[in-house]
Backbone bond lengths (Angstrom), bond angles and torsions (degrees), N, CA, C in turn:
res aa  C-N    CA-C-N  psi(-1)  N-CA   C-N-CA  omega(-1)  CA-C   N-CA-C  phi
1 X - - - 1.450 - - 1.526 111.52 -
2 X 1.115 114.33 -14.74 1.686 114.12 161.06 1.676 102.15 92.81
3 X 1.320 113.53 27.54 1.511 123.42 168.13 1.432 114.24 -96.86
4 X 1.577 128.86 141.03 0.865 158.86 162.56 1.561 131.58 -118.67
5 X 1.341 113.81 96.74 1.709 109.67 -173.52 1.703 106.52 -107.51
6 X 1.156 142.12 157.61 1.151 142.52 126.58 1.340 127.35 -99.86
7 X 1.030 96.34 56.96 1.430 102.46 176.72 2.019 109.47 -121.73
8 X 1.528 122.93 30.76 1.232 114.96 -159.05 1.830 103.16 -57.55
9 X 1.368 116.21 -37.95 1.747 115.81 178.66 1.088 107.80 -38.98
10 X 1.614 113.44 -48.54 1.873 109.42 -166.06 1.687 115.86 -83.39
11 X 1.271 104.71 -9.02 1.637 132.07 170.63 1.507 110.51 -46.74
12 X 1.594 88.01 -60.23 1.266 110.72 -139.76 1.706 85.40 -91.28
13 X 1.190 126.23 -52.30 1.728 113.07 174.70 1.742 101.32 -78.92
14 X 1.513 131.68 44.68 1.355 109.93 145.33 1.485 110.66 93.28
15 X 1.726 119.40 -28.85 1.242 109.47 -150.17 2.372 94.22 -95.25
16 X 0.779 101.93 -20.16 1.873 100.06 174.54 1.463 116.33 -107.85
17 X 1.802 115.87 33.26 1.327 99.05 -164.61 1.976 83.94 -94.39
18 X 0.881 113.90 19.47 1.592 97.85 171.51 1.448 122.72 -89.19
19 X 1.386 102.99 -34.30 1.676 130.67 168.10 1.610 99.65 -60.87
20 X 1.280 149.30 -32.61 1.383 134.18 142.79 1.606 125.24 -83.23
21 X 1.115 116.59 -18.27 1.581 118.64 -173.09 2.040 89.05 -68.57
22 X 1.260 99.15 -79.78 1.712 110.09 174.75 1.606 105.37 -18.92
23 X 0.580 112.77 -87.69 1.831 114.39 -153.83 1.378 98.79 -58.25
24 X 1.722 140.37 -36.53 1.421 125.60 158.18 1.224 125.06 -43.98
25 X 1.222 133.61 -30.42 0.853 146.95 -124.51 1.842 92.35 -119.53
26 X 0.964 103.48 -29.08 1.374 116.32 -170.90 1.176 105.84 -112.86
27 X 1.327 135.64 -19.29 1.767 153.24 132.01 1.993 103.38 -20.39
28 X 1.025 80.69 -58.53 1.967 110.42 -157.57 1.599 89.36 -64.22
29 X 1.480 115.52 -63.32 1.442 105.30 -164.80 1.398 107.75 -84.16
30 X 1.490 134.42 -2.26 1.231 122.56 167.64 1.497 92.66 -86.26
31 X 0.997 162.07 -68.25 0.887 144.29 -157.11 2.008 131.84 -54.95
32 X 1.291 89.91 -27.66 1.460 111.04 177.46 1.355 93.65 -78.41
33 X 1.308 123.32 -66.30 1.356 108.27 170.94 1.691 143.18 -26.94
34 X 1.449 100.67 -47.38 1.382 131.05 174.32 1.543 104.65 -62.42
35 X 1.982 119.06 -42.77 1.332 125.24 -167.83 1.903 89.85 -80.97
36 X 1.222 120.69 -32.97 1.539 107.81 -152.60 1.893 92.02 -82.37
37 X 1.561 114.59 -45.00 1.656 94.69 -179.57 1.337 112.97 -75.08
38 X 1.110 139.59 14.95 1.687 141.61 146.82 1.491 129.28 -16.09
């Protein structure tokens, strides 16, 4: 998905997992999207 964080410390105790959860998430439905008008 073309993300890059340095943040693995704040990862790893919980506090930036939204800054990766988000953009998969939005990975996932563009892509499903992309698979469903096929």
């Amino acid at each position: 998905i073309g993300l890059t964080l340095y943040k693995l410390d704040q990862v790893l105790a919980g506090e930036a997992l939204d800054e990766i959860i988000e953009p998969l998430i939005a990975e996932d439905q563009a892509r499903a999207l992309a698979a469903s008008a096929a």
